[in-house]
C-alpha positions as CSV (number, residue, x, y, z in Angstrom):
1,X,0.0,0.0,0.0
2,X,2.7,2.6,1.1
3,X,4.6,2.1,-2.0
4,X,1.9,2.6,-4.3
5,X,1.1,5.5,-2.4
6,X,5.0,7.1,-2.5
7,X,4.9,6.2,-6.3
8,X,2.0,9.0,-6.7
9,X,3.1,11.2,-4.3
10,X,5.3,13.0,-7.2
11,X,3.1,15.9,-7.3
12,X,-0.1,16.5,-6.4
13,X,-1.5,20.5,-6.3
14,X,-5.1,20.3,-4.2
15,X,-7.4,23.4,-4.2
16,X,-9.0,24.0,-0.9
17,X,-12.6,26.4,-1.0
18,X,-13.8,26.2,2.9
19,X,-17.2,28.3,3.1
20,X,-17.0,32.1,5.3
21,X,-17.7,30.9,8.6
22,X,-15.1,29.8,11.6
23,X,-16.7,26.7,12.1
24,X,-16.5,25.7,8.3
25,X,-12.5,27.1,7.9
26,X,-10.8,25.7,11.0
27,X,-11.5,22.1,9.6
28,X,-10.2,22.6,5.9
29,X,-7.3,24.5,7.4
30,X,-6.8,21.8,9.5
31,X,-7.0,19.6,6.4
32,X,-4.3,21.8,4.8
33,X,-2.0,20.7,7.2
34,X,-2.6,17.0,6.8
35,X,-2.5,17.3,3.2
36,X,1.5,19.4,3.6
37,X,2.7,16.7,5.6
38,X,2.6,14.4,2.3
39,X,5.7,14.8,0.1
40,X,5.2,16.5,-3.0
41,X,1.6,17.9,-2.0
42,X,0.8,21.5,-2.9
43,X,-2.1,22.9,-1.3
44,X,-4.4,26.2,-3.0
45,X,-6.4,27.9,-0.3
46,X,-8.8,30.3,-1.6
47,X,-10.1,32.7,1.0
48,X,-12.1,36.3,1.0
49,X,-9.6,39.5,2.7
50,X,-11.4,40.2,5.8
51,X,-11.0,35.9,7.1
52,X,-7.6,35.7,5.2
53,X,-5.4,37.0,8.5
54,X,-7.4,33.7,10.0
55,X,-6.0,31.7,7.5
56,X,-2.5,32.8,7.1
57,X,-2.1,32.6,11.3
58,X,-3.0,29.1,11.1
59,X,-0.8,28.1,8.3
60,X,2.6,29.7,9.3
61,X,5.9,28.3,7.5
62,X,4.2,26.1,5.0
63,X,4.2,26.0,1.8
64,X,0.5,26.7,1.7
65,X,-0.3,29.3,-1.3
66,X,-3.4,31.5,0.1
67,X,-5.4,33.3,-3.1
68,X,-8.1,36.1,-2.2
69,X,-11.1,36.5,-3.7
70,X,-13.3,39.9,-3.0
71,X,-16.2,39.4,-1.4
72,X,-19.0,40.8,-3.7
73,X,-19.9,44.3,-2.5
74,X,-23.7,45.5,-2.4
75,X,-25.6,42.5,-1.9
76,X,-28.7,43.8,-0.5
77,X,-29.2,42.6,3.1
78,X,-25.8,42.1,3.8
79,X,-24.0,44.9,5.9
80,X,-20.7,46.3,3.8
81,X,-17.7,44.5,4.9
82,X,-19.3,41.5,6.2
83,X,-17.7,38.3,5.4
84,X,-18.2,35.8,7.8
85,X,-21.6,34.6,9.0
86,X,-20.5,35.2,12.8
87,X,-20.3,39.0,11.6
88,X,-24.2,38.9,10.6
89,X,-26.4,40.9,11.9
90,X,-28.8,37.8,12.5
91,X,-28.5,33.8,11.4
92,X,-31.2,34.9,9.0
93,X,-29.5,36.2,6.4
94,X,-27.3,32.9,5.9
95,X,-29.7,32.2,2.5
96,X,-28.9,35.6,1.0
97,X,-24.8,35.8,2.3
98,X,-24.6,31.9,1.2
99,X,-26.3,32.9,-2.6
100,X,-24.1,36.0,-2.7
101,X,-21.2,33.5,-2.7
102,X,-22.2,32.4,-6.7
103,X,-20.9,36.5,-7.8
104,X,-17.7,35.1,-6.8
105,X,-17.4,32.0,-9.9
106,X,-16.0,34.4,-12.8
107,X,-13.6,35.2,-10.5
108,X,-12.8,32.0,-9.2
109,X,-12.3,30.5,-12.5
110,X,-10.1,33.3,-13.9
111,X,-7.6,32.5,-11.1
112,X,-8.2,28.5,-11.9
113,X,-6.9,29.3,-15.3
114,X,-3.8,30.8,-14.2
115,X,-2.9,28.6,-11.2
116,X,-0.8,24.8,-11.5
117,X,-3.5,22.2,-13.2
118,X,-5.2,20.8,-9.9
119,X,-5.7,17.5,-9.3
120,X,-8.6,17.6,-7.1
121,X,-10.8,19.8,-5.2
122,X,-12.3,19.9,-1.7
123,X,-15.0,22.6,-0.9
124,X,-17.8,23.5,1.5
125,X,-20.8,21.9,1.0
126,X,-22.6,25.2,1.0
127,X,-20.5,26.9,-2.1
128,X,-22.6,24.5,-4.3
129,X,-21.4,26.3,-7.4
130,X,-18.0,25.4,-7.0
131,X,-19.1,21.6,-9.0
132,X,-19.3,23.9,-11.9
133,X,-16.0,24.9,-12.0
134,X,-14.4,21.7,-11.3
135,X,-16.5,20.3,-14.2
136,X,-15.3,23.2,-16.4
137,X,-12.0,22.5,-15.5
138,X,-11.8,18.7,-15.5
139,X,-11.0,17.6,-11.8
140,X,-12.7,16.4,-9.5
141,X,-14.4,18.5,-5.8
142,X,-15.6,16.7,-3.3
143,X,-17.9,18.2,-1.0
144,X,-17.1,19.1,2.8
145,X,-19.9,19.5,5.2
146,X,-17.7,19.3,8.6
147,X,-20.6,17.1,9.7
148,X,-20.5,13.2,10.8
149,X,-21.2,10.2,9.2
150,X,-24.5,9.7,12.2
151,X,-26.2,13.1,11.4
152,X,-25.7,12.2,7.3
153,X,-27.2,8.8,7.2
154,X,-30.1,9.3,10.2
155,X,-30.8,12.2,8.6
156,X,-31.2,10.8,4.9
157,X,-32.7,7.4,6.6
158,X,-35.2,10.0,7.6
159,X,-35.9,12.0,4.5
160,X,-36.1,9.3,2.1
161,X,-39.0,7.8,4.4
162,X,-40.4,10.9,5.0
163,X,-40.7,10.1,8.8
164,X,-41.1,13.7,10.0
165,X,-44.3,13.8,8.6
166,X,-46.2,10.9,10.6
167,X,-45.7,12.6,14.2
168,X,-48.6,14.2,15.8
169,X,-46.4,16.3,18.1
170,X,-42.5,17.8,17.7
171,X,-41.8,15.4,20.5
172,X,-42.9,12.8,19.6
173,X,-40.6,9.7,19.4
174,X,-39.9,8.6,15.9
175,X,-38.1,5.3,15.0
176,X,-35.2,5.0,12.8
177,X,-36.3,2.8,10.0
178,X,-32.6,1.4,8.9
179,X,-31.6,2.1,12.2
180,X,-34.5,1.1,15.0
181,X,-32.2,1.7,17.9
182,X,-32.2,5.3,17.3
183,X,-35.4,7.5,18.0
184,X,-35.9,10.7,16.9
185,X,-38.0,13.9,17.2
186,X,-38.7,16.3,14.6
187,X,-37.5,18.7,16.8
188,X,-34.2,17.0,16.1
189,X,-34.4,18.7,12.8
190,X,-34.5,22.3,11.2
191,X,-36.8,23.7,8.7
192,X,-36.9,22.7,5.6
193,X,-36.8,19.7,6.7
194,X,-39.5,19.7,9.0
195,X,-42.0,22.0,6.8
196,X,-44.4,19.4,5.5
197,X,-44.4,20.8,1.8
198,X,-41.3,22.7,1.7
199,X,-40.1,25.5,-0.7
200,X,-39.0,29.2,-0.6
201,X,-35.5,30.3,-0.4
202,X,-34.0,28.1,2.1
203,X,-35.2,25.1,0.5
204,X,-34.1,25.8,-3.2
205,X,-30.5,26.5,-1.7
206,X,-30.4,23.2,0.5
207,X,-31.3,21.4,-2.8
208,X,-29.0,23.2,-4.8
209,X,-26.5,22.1,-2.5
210,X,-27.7,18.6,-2.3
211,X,-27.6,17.5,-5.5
212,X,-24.0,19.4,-6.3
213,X,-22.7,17.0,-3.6
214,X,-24.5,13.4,-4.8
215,X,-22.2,15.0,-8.2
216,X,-19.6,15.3,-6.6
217,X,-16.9,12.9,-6.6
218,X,-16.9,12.0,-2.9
219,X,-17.2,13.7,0.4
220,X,-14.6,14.7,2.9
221,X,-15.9,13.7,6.4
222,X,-14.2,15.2,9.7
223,X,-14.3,11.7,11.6
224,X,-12.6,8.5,12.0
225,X,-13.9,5.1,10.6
226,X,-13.6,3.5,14.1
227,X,-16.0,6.1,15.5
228,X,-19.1,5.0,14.1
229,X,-18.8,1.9,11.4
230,X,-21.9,1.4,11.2
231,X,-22.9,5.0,9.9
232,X,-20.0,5.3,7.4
233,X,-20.7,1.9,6.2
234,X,-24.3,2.4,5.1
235,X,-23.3,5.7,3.7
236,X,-21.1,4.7,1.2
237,X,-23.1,1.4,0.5
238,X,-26.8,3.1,0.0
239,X,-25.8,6.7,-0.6
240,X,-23.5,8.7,-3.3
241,X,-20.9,10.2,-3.0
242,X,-18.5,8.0,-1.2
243,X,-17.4,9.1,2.6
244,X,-14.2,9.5,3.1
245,X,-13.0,9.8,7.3
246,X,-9.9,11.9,7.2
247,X,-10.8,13.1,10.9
248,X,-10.3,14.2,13.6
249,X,-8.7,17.1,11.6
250,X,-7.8,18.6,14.6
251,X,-5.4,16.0,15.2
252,X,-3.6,17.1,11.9
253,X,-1.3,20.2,13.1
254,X,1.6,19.8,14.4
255,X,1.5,20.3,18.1
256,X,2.2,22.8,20.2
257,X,5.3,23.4,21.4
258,X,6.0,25.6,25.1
259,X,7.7,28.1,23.0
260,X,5.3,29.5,20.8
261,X,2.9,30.1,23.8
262,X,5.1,33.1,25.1
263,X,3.4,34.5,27.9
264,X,0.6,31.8,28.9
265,X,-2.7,33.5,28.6
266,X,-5.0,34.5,31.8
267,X,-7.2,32.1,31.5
268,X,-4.6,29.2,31.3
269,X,-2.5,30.7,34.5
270,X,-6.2,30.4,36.2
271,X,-6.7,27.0,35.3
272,X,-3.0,26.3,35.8
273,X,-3.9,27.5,39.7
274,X,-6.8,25.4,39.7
275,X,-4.6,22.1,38.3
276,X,-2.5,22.7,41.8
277,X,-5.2,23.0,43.9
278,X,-6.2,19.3,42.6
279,X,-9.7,21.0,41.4
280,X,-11.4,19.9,38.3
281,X,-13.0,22.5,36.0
282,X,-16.5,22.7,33.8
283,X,-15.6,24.4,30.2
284,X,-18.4,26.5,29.1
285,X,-18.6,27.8,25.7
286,X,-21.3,27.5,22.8
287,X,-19.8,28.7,19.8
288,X,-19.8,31.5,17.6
289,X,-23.4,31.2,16.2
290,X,-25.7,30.7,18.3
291,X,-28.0,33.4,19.7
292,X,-29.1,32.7,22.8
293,X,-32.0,34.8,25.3
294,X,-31.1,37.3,27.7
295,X,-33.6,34.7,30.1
296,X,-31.7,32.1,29.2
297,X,-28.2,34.2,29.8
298,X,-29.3,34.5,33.5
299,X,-30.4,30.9,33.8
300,X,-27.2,29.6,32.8
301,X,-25.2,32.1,35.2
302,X,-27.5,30.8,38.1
303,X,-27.4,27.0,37.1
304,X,-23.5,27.3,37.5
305,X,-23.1,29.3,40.5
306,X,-25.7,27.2,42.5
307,X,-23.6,24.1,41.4
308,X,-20.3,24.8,43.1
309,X,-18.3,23.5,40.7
310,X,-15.4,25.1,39.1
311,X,-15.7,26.7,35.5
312,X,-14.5,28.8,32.8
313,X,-16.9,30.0,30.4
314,X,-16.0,31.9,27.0
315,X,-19.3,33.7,26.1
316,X,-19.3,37.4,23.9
317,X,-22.0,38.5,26.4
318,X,-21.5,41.4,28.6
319,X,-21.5,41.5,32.3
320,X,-24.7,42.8,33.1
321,X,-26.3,40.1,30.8
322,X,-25.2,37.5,33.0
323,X,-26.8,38.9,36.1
324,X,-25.9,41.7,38.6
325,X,-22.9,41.1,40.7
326,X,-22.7,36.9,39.2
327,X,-18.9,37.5,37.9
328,X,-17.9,39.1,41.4
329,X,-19.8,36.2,43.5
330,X,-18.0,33.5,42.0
331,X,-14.5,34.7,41.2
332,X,-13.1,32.1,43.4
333,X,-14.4,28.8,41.4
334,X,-15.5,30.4,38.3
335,X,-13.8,32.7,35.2
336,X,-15.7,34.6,32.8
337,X,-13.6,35.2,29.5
338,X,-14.7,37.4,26.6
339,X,-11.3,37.1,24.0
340,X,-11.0,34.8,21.3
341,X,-9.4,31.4,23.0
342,X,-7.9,28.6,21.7
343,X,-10.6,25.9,22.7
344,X,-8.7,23.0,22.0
345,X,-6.0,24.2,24.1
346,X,-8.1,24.4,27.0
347,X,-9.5,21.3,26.5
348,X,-6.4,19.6,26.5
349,X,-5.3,21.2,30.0
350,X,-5.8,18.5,32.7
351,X,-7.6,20.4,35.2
352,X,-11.0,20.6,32.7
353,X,-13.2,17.5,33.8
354,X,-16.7,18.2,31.7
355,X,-17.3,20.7,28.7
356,X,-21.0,22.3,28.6
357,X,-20.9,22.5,24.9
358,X,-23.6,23.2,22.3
359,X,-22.7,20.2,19.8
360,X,-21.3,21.9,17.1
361,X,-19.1,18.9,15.2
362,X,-15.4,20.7,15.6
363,X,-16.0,21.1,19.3
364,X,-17.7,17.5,19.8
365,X,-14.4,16.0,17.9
366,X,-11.9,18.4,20.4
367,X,-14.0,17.1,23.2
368,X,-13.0,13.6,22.2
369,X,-9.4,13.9,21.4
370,X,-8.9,15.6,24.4
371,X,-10.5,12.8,26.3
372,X,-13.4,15.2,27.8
373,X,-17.1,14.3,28.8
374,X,-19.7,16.2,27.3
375,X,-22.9,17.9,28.7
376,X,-24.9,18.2,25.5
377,X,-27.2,21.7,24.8
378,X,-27.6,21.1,21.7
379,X,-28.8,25.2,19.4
380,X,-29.2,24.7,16.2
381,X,-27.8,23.5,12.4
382,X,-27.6,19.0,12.7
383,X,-26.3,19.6,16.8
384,X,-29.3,18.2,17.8
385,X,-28.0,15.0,16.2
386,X,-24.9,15.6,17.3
387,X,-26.2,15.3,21.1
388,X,-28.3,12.1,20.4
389,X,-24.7,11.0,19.1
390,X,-22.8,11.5,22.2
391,X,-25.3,10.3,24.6
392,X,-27.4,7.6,23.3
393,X,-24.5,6.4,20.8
394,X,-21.0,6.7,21.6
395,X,-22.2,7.5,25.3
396,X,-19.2,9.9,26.0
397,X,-21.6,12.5,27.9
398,X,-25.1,13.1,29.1
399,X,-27.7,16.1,28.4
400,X,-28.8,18.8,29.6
401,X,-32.8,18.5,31.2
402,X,-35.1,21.4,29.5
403,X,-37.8,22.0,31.7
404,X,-40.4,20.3,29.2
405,X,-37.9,17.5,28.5
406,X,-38.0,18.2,24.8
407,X,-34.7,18.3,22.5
408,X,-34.8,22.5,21.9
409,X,-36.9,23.3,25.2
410,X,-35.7,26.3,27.9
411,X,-33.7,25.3,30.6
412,X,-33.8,26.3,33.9
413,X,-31.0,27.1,36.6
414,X,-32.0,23.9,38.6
415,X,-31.9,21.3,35.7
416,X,-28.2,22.8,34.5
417,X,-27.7,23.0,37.9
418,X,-28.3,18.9,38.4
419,X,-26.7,18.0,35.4
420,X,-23.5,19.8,35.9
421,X,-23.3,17.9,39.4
422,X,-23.5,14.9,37.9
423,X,-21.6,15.0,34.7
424,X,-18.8,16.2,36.9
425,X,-19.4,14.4,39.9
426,X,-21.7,11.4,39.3
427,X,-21.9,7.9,38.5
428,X,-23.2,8.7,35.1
429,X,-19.9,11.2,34.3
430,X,-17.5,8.6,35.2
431,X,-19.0,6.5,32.9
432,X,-18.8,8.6,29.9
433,X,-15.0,10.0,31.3
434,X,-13.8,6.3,30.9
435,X,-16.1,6.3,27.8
436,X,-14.4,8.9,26.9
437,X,-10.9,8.5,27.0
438,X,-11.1,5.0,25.3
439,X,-12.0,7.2,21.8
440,X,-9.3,9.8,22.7
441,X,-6.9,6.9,22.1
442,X,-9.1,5.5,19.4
443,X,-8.5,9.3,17.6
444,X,-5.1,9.2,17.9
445,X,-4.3,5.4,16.5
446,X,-6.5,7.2,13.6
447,X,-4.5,9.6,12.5
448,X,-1.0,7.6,12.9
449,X,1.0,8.6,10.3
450,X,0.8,5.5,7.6
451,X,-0.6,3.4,10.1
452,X,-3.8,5.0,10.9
453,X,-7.3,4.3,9.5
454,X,-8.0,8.0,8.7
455,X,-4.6,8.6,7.1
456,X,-4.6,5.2,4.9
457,X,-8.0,6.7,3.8
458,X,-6.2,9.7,2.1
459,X,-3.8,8.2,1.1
460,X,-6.4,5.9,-1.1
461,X,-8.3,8.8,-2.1
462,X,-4.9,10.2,-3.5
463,X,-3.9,7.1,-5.1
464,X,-7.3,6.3,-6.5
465,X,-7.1,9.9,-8.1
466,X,-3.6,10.1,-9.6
467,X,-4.1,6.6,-11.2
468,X,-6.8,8.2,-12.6
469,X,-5.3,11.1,-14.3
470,X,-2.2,8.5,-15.4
């Protein structure tokens, strides 16, 4: 296998197109890295000016070749100077930013024409459009949708039997039909999934994209095969494209060495203290997207001050959101931080025992590697999957308890409270710590250099390419 491999390793020039959102270009950057550390690879990352300083700080001293393309200017509804979908005013204006992407084609193909012929593609699901150009051009994309291979074949077990449209209620239980394990509610999915004749704009564009990626030559799938088998093996026997489990991309970077964290930030000298006192610490954070109610601010702030436990939480929200006087109350045991952090970092330091996350994939996979228990609150996008995942699946964490029990309900300060205490103090946290840590190894063996599942499938996507183009 290896030698096949090295015998197409000559030269291969790969374009990278991630879509304008953190969540979607830490992954493919991340990929970037994997793809470097192959001899003879040359990697294309296109990127828009305002997220290309995000780009170029996570690539340093590679080979990498980072190409701008403007963002297009005047799109009605979209604020001037607004390139990322964390900078919009509101989650509702992801159908008109995502369309606005297609002005950007004639550019992107005049730069195709001058750049090294490529020899495949990898973009974001969402910049549908992109199929075009690889078709025009003669290589092959394959689509990345930084989701798991669970969320993709639930949720096409799901659509193809139109299941959502049976239930009475949004909560009520609804059985799998390939998989009758798994129950789910169709408040488990977003609109337009759940409309029961859908159409208008955010339905055209999720078809748009959905079909560009069934034409696609395969998709690139942030997870490891030993993760979940069963998922990625009915995917690529009943579904098109092919998965292909590069993951955890997080694992690809090099890592970090003491030097190049010069003066240790704040937050890690804090949990450094808390490391010597022998305390263990809740991480808090849910992500860049997710807007979530003054009410249910306060709730949260109450829910971990009541619960005694240590934590850091990373939340944009000011201080008087989070209740009068909360940040002052709790300094001992608890740290409020409003800068950008390197999550993975802090899940990695020993002292964090639980993470209070919101399910996003890239968080959910750090979580893992890191060898960290989850307390699922699952916002928005396929997280609500993503929690069923964790708990009911791969049973590395538990979930928060809304006060009507359904998937998307409120939750008060007493059920965080509760659920807090016992993911990092109960029966049911050890559980999923020991749970846990078993797939942090299970991640690593993954992405072993040659000897890993995840790598060996790269380097057969490679192969199986270049002997095409021989």
């Amino acid at each position: 296998m290896g030698s096949v491999a090295s015998h197409h390793h000559q030269s291969i020039h790969v374009v990278l197109f991630p879509y304008m959102s953190k969540g979607h270009i830490i992954p493919i950057l991340h990929f970037a890295q994997l793809l470097l550390r192959r001899p003879g690879t040359n990697v294309t990352l296109f990127t828009t000016p305002a997220n290309r300083p995000l780009v170029e700080k996570s690539l340093p001293n590679t080979t990498a070749c980072i190409v701008d393309i403007p963002f297009p200017e005047f799109v009605p509804e979209i604020p001037a100077g607004v390139e990322s979908t964390d900078k919009l005013p509101s989650m509702s204006l992801f159908v008109p930013f995502t369309r606005a992407t297609k002005l950007m084609q004639p550019e992107f193909e005049r730069l195709l024409e001058i750049l090294p012929p490529v020899s495949f593609m990898v973009s974001d699901g969402f910049l549908w459009w992109t199929l075009e150009s690889a078709t025009k051009f003669g290589f092959p994309r394959f689509a990345f949708y930084g989701m798991n291979n669970y969320a993709m074949a639930v949720s096409r077990s799901v659509g193809i039997n139109r299941l959502l449209s049976g239930p009475e209620s949004d909560d009520e239980l609804i059985t799998v039909s390939e998989f009758p394990w798994i129950k789910v509610t169709r408040k488990d999915f977003n609109p337009p999934f759940t409309d029961p004749e859908p159409k208008g704009p955010l339905f055209e564009l999720t078809m748009e994209q959905a079909v560009s990626a069934s034409n696609s030559y395969g998709m690139i799938v942030n997870s490891f095969y030993e993760l979940e088998p069963v998922f990625v093996d009915f995917w690529n026997r009943e579904a098109k494209p092919k998965a292909w489990c590069v993951g955890p991309l997080c694992l690809a970077g090099p890592p970090k060495t003491e030097s190049q964290t010069h003066p240790k930030p704040a937050w890690i000298q804090w949990l450094d203290k808390k490391l010597d006192q022998g305390s263990s610490v809740l991480y808090v954070a849910f992500g860049s997207q997710a807007e979530i109610s003054s009410e249910q601010l306060k709730e949260i702030a109450d829910g971990l001050e009541e619960s005694k436990v240590n934590f850091l939480w990373v939340t944009r929200n000011k201080e008087s959101e989070l209740g009068d006087g909360f940040e002052e109350r709790v300094k001992e045991r608890g740290i409020v931080v409003r800068d950008w952090v390197d999550q993975k970092e802090i899940l990695m330091h020993k002292s964090i025992q639980g993470f209070l996350s919101h399910c996003g994939w890239n968080s959910v996979l750090e979580s893992i590697c890191a060898g960290v228990p989850i307390l699922a609150w699952p916002m928005l996008a396929e997280q609500p999957l993503n929690a069923r995942m964790i708990v009911e699946e791969i049973k590395v964490g538990l979930r928060v308890e809304t006060c009507d029990g359904s998937v998307r309900g409120f939750v008060k300060w007493q059920g965080l409270q509760k659920t807090v205490k016992e993911l990092m103090e109960g029966e049911t946290g050890m559980e999923a710590r020991k749970k846990v840590k078993e797939l942090s190894e299970m991640a690593k063996n993954a992405m072993e250099e040659n000897e890993g599942s995840s790598w060996r499938s790269l380097d057969m996507l490679i192969s199986e390419i270049t002997c095409k183009g021989d």
